[in-house]
C-alpha positions as CSV (number, residue, x, y, z in Angstrom):
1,X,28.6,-15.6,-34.5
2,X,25.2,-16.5,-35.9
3,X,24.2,-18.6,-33.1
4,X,25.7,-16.6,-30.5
5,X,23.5,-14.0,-31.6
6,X,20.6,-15.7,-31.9
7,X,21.4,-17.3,-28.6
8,X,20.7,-13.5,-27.1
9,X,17.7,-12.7,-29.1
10,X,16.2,-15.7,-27.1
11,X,17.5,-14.3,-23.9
12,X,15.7,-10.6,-25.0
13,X,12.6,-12.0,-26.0
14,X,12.0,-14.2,-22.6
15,X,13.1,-11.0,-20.5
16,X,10.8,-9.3,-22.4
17,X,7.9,-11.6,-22.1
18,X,8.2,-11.7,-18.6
19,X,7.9,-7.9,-17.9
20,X,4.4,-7.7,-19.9
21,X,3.4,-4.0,-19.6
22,X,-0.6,-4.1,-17.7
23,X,-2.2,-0.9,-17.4
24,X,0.6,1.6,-17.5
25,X,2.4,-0.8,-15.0
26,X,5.5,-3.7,-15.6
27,X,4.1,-6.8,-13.9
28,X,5.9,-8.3,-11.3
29,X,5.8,-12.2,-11.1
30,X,6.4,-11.7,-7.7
31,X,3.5,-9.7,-6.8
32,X,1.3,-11.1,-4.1
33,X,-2.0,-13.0,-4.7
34,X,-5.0,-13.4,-3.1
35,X,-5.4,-17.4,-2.1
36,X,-9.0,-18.0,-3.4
37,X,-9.6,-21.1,-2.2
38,X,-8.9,-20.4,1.4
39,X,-10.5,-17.3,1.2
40,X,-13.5,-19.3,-0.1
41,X,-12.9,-21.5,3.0
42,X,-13.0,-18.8,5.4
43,X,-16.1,-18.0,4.1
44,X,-18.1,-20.8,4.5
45,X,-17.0,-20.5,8.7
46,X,-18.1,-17.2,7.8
47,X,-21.2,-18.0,6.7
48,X,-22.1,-20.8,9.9
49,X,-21.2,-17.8,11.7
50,X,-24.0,-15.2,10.0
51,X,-26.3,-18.3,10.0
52,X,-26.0,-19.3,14.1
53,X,-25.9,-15.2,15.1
54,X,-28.9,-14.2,12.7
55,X,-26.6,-11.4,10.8
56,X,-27.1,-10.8,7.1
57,X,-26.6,-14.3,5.1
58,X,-26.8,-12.3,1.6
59,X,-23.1,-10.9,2.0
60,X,-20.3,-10.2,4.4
61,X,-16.6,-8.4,4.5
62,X,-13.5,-10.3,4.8
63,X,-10.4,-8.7,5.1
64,X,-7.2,-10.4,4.7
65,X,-4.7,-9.2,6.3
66,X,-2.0,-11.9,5.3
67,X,-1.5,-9.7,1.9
68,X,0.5,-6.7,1.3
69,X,-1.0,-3.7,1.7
70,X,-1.0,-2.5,-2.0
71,X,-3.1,-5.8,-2.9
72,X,-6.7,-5.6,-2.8
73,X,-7.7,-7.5,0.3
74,X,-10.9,-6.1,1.3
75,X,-13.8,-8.4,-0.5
76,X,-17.3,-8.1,-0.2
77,X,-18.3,-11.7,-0.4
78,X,-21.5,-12.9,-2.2
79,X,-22.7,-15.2,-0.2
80,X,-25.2,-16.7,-2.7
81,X,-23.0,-16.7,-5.5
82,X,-19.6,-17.9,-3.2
83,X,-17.3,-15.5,-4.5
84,X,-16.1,-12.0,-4.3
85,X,-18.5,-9.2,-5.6
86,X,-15.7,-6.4,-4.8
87,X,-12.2,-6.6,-3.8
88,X,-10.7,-3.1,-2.5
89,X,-7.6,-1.6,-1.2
90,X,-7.6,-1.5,2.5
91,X,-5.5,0.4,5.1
92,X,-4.8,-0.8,8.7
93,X,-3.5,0.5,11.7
94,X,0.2,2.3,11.8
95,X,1.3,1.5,15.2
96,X,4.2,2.8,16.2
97,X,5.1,3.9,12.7
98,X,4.1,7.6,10.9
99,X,0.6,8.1,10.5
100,X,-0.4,8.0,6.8
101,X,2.9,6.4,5.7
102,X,2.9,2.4,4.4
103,X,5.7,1.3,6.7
104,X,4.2,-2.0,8.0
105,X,3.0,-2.3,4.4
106,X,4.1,-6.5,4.8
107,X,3.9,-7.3,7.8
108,X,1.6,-5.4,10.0
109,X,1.3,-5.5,14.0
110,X,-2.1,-5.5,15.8
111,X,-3.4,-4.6,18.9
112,X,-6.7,-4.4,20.9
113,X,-5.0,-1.9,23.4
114,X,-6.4,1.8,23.4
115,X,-3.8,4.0,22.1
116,X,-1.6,1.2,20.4
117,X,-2.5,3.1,17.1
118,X,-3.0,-0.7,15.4
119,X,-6.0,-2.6,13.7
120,X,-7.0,-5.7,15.7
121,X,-7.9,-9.2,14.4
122,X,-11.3,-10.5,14.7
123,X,-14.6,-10.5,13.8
124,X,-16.8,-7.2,13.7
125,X,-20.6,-6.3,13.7
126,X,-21.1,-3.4,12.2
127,X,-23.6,-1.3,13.5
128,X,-24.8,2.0,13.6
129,X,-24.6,4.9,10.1
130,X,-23.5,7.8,11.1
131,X,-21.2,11.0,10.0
132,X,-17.3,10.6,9.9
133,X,-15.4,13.8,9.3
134,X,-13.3,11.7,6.7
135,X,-13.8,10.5,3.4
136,X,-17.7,10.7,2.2
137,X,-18.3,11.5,5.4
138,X,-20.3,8.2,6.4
139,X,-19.1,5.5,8.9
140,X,-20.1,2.5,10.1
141,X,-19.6,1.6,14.2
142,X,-17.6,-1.6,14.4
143,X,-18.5,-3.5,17.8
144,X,-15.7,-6.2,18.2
145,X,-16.7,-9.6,19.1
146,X,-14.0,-11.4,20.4
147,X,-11.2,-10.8,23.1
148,X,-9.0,-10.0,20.3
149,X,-10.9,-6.6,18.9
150,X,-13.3,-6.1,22.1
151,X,-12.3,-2.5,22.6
152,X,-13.0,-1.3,19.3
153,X,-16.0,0.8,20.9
154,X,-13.8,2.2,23.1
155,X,-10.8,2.8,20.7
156,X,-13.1,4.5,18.3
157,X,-12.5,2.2,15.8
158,X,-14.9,2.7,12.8
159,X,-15.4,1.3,9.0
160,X,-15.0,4.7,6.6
161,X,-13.6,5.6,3.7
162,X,-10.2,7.8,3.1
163,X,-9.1,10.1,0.1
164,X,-5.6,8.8,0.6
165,X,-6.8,5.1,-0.5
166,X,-6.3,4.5,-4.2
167,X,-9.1,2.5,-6.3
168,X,-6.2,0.3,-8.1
169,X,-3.8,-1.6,-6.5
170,X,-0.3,0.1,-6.1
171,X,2.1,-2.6,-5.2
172,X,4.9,-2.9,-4.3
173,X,3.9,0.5,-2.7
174,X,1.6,0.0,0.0
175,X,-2.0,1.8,1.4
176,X,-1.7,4.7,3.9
177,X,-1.9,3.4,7.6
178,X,-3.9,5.3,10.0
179,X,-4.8,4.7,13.5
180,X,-6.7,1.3,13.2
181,X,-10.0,1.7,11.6
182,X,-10.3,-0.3,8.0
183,X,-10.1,2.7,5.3
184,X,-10.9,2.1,1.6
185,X,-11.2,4.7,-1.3
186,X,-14.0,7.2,-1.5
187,X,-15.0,5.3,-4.8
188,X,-15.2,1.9,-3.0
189,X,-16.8,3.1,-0.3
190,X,-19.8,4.6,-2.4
191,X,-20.2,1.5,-4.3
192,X,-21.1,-1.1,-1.1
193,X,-22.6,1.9,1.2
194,X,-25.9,1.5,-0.2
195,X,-25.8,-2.5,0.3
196,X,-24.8,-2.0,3.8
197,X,-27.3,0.6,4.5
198,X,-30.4,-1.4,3.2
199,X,-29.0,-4.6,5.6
200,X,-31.9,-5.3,7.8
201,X,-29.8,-7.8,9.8
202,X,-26.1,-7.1,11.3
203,X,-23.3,-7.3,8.7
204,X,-20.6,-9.5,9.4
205,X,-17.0,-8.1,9.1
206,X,-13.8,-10.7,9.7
207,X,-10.1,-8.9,9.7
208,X,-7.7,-12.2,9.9
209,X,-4.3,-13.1,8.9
């Protein structure tokens, strides 16, 4: 009897240990994970890229589309430090699916056609400042620079911020999808609007899978 029942105090305490409670939350082992050093990868293309085109060599904006929607996967990448400086939540496009739900919260669709409703892959320059009825009311015009995301003028796509986007990560619930543009919180947003707003040279942003 004594060592069955020490036999299932040792089966409590590893249950246990595995289910750490973090910030109010039980931690999944499961939960996705950014893959740093291909995301550092991608950045160095990224950077040859900024280099060759003459666009801002300080920083740039990956977004990795790969990861589940309630992972951060928006990062503002230092380029002269080679890491992240931020990492947000970001939404994409819903599709065919209900706008502001997180149906395609896995495994997302894209599309460069108008009216598809999805986010398209690609690299981005984003240009002009400018009001946006959502968020904190500031956009940034997203001109799409390959065949993939070349009708992002046309589509309306834009970079803004939405008060539906958390500032903390809520998987295994996902972000709210809208109709294509990258949304992050209202909090994010504020923090790398001034750094995009001071650029003097085009700002690189790269939504891959």
């Amino acid at each position: 009897m004594q060592v069955l029942t020490t036999f299932l105090i040792s089966i409590w305490s590893l249950t246990f240990t595995s289910c750490i409670r973090t910030d109010d939350s039980i931690h999944d082992v499961n939960k996705p994970a950014l893959e740093f050093t291909s995301t550092r990868i991608k950045a160095k293309e990224a950077l040859k890229f900024c280099t060759a085109k003459n666009y801002n060599t300080d920083f740039c904006i990956l977004i990795d589309m790969s990861l589940h929607s309630g992972i951060k996967r928006f990062l503002f990448w230092d380029f002269k430090k080679d890491t992240i400086q931020y990492s947000f939540l970001v939404g994409h496009g819903c599709c065919d699916n209900r706008w502001s739900s997180d149906q395609s919260k896995s495994d997302p669709e894209f599309s460069n056609k108008d009216g598809s409703h999805c986010s398209s892959l690609g690299k981005y320059k984003l240009g002009e400042r400018a009001y946006s009825d959502w968020g904190v009311n500031v956009k940034y015009v997203m001109h799409g620079l390959e065949s993939t995301n070349n009708n992002a003028l046309a589509r309306t796509i834009v970079f803004h911020s939405w008060d539906q986007v958390s500032d903390n990560e809520i998987y295994p619930e996902g972000t709210p999808e809208g109709w294509g543009c990258p949304t992050i919180s209202d909090n994010s947003f504020k923090l790398i609007d001034p750094l995009l707003k001071k650029s003097k040279q085009p700002v690189l942003m790269w939504i891959y899978k």
